[in-house]
C-alpha positions in Angstrom: 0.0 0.0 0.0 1.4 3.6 -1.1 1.0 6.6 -3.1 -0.8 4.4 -5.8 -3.2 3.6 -3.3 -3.7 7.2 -1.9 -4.3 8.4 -5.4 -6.9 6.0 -6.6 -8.9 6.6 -3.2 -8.6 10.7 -4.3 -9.6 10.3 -7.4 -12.9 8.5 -6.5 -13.3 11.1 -4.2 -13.2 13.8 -7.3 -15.8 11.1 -9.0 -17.9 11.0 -6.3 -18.3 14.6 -5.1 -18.8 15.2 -9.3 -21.5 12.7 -9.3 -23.0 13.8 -5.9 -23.3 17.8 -6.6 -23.6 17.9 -10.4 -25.5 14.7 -11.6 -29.4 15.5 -12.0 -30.5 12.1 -13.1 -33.1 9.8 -11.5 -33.7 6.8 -12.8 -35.9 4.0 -12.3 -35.4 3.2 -8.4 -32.4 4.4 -8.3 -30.6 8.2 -8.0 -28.1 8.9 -9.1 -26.3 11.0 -6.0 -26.4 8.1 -4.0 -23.9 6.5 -6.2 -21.9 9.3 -5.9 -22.4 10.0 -2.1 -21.3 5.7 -1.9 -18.2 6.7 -4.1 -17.5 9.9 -1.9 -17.7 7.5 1.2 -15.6 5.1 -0.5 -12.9 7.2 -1.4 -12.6 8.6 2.1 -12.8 5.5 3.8 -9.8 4.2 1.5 -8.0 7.3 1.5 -8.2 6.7 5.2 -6.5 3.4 5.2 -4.2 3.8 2.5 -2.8 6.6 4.5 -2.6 4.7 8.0 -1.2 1.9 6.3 1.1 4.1 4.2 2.2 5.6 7.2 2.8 2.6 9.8 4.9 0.3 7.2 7.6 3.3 6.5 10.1 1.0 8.7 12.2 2.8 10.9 13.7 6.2 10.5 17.0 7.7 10.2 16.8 9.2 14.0 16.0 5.5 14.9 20.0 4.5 14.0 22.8 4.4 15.8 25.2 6.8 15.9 28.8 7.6 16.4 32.0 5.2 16.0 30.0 2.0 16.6 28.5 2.2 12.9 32.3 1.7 11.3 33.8 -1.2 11.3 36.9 -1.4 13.9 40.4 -2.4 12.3 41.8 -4.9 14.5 46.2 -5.2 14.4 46.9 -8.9 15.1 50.6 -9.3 16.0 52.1 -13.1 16.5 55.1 -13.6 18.6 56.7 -11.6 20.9 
């Protein structure tokens, strides 16, 4: 889950809020702001998520590492004999 994610759920918010405030049509049983006001809700709803879940698998950050000399390796001099 990502940016892809985020930007589908935004777009279907555009569709939806489109289809909510500027659709007129009423058909048979049906009208036609309620399938945009079920778009708009599930847009938000998965703009939501995508955005938690975006957020919570970043994996740790760079103040989360340690720092100072024990992040380079430590040359060792090995003498034999005396």
């Amino acid at each position: 889950m990502g940016r892809p994610e985020v930007a589908l759920s935004a777009i279907t918010v555009v569709v939806g809020t489109t289809i909510y405030w500027a659709a007129t049509y009423q058909g048979a049983g049906f009208r036609l702001s309620t399938v945009g006001a079920n778009f708009l809700i599930a847009g938000a709803s998965g703009f939501a998520a995508s955005t938690i879940n975006f957020a919570v698998s970043r994996g740790p950050t760079l103040s989360r590492a340690p720092a100072g000399p024990s992040t380079r390796r430590r040359s060792r001099k090995i003498e034999f004999g005396s």
